[in-house]
C-alpha positions, -999 to +999 in steps of 0.1 A: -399+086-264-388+114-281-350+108-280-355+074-300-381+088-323-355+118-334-325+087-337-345+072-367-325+066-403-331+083-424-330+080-465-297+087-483-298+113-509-278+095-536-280+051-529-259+045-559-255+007-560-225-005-556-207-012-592-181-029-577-205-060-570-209-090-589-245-087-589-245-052-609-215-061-631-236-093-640-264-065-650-246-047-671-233-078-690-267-095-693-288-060-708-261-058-727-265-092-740-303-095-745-295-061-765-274-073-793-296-103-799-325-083-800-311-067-825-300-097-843-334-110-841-351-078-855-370-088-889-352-062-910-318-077-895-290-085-924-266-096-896-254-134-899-237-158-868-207-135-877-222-100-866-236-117-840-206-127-824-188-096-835-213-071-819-220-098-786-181-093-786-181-058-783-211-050-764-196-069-740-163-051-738-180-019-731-202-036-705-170-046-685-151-014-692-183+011-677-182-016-649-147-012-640-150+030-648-182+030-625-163+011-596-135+035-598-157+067-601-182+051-571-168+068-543-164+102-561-202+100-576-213+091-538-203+129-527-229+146-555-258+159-543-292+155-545-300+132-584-266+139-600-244+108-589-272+094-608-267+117-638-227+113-634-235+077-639-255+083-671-232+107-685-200+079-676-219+051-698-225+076-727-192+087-729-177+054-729-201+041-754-195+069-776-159+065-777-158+029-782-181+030-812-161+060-823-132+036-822-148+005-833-159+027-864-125+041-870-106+001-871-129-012-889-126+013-920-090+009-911-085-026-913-114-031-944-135-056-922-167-042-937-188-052-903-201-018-901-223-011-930-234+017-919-234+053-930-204+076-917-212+082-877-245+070-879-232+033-859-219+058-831-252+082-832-276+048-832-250+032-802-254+066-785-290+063-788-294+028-774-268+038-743-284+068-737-321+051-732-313+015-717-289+038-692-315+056-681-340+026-676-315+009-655-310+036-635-340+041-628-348+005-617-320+010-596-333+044-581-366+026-576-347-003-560-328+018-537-364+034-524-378+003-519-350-012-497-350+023-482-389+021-471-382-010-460-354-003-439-379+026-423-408+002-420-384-022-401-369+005-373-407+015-367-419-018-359-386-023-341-399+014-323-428-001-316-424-033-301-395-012-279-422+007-268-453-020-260-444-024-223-477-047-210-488-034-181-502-060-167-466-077-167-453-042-152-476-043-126-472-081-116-436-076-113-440-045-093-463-064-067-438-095-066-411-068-057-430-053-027-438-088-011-407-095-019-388-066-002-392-076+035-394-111+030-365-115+008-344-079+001-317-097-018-340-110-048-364-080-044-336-063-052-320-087-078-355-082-096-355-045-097-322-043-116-338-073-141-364-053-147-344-019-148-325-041-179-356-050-197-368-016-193-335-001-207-342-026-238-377-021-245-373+019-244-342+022-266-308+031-247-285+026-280-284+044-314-286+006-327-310-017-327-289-043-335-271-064-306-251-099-299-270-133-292-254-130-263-265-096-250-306-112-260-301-143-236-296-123-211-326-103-212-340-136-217-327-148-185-332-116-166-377-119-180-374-158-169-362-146-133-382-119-131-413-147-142-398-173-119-407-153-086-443-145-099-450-181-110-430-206-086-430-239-096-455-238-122-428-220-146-397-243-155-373-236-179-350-260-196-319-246-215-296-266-242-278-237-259-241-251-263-219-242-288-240-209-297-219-182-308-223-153-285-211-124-302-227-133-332-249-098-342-287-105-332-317-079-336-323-065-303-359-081-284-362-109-314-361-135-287-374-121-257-407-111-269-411-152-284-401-168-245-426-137-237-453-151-254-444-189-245-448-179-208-480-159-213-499-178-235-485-213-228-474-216-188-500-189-175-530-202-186-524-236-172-528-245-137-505-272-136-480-248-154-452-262-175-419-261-190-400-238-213-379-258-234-349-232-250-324-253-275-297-239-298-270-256-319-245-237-345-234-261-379-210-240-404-223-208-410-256-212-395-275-219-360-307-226-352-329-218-318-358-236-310-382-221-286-412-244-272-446-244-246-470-265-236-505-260-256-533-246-229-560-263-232-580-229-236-567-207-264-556-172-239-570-143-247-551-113-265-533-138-289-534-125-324-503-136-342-491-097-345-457-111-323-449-137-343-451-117-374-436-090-361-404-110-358-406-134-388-403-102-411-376-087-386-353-117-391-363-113-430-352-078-431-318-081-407-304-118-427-322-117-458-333-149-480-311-175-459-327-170-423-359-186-417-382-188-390-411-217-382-439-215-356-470-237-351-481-265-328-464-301-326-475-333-306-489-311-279-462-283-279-460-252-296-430-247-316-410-218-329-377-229-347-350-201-362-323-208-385-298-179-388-273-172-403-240-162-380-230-129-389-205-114-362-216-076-352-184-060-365-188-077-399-218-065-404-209-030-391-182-030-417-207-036-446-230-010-436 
C-alpha cells in the first residue's frame, strides 16, 4: 500500500497555538496572576492589599495586550521557519513587557505615587527578567504540547492504516465462494455482491487523501458488508435498523462502524446455529446522536476475539471528537452492546477548523 503509506501527515514545523483562543488568552492571564501573588507572598515582601492590587492590575494589562499583539502577529509568526515563530513569540512578550514597565516607571515618578520603590531601571530589568523566564517555560509547554497532539495525530492515521489494511481472509474468501455459486444460479446478486465488495475493498485499502467521511457514506458500507453477509448466512443473519432522524452528512471517521457490525456478525450470528439478529438503532438530540450496535451472546466465546477492535475504535472516536464523544461496549440481558454518543460535527465545519 505504498500510495497510502506515502499520503501520511506529517508534523508542522512551527504548531504555534492559536493566541486568538480563549483557552491561551485565559493562560496568559492566569501565569500572570499566580505571578504577582507569588510575589506578594514572598517572605521579604513589603507590598500591602494596595501593591497587590496595583501590580495584579498591571500584570494583567500586559497579559491582555501580548494577547491581542500575539493574535495579530499569528499569521505572520506561522510563515517562520524551523523554531523562530517560537522565538518571535518570545521576543513579542519581552518587548511589550519592557515597554510597559518602562512606562509604568516613567508615570509613576511623574505623578509622585511612590508604588515603585525601587532603584532607577531596576523594576524594568527585574520585569524583564521574570518575562523573559516564564516566556520561555510557557512556550515550551506549549512546544511540548504541540508534539504530543502531533504524535498523537500520527499514532491515530497508523491505526487508521492499519485497520484499512486488515482484510480477513477468511471473510475474502467466503464471499468469493458465495459469488461463484452465485453466478449461474443468480447473475444479478452475484453481480450486485461483486460491486459491494469492490466498495468495501476501495474503503479498507484507502481511495481518499482523508480518512474522514459522512455517517452517511459509513452506512452504506455497512449495508453493502450486511448484503454481502446476507447471501453467505441466509436466514440465520437478520438485521433490524431504527436509524431515523440521523444526520447524514454529519463528518464520521471512515470504517468506525463497519468493523463493530463486523465483529457482531462474526462473533455473535456466526458462532450460533440458530443465528440471530443485528439490532442497529440511532437517534440525534441537540448537538449529539448516539448509535447503538447489538448481538446475541454465543454461547461459546469464538475464537480470535481479543478486544484489539473495540479499542481500536474507542480511542479513534477519542482522537476525531475529543472529551464529549463516548463510547460503551459489554454484555446486557443476553446481548452484547456497543453504544456511541457523538457529537454532530458537519464535514465542512470541521474542514474549516483544520
Amino acid at each position: 500500500m505504498p500510495e497510502s503509506s506515502s499520503k501520511a501527515p506529517t508534523q508542522p514545523h512551527s504548531p504555534l497555538p492559536d493566541f486568538c483562543s480563549l483557552p491561551v488568552i485565559s493562560a496568559l492571564l492566569v501565569v500572570g496572576a499566580l505571578c504577582v501573588t507569588l510575589c506578594w507572598l514572598a517572605p521579604e515582601s513589603t507590598r500591602g492589599w494596595r501593591g497587590y492590587s496595583v501590580g495584579m492590575l498591571f500584570v494583567e494589562w500586559l497579559a491582555i495586550v501580548i494577547g491581542v499583539a500575539l493574535c495579530k502577529l499569528h499569521p505572520w509568526l506561522r510563515r517562520l521557519p524551523g523554531l523562530l515563530p517560537y522565538a518571535g513569540v518570545w521576543l513579542v512578550m519581552l518587548l511589550i513587557v519592557t515597554a510597559g514597565s518602562m512606562a509604568a516607571e516613567w508615570m509613576d515618578q511623574m505623578l509622585g505615587m511612590q508604588l515603585i520603590l525601587s532603584g532607577p531601571h531596576v523594576f524594568v530589568r527585574d520585569n524583564a527578567l521574570i518575562a523573559a523566564l516564564l516566556g520561555a517555560a510557557m512556550l515550551r509547554y506549549f512546544f511540548v504540547l504541540a508534539e504530543w497532539q502531533a504524535r498523537l495525530a500520527a499514532v491515530a492515521h497508523a491505526r487508521v492504516e492499519a485497520l484499512q489494511a486488515r482484510i480477513r481472509p477468511h471473510f475474502l474468501f467466503n464471499s468469493m465462494n458465495t459469488v461463484a455459486a452465485l453466478v449461474r444460479v443468480d447473475p444479478v446478486a452475484a453481480e450486485r455482491t461483486v460491486e459491494n465488495l469492490s466498495e468495501l475493498f476501495r474503503a479498507a485499502l484507502g481511495q481518499h487523501d482523508t480518512h474522514t467521511g459522512t455517517l452517511g457514506d459509513e452506512l452504506q458500507l455497512v449495508d453493502r458488508y450486511l448484503a454481502i453477509e446476507e447471501l453467505r448466512l441466509g436466514e440465520r443473519l437478520r438485521v433490524r435498523r431504527e436509524l431515523e432522524n440521523l444526520p447524514l452528512d454529519a463528518s464520521l471517521p471512515l470504517l468506525l462502524l463497519q468493523p463493530l457490525v463486523e465483529n457482531a456478525v462474526r462473533h455473535g450470528i456466526q458462532p450460533r446455529r440458530e443465528g440471530g439478529e443485528i439490532v442497529l438503532l440511532g437517534s440525534c438530540e441537540n448537538d449529539m446522536m448516539q448509535i447503538q450496535i447489538d448481538n446475541p451472546l454465543a454461547d461459546e466465546p469464538s475464537s480470535g476475539g481479543s478486544g484489539h477492535g473495540l479499542n481500536n475504535v474507542r480511542q479513534r472516536v477519542a482522537y476525531h471528537f475529543g472529551p464529549r464523544a463516548s463510547m460503551e461496549a459489554g454484555p446486557h440481558e443476553g446481548r452484547f452492546v456497543v453504544k456511541l454518543r457523538l457529537p454532530v460535527e458537519m464535514r465542512h465545519a470541521r474542514a474549516d477548523r483544520r
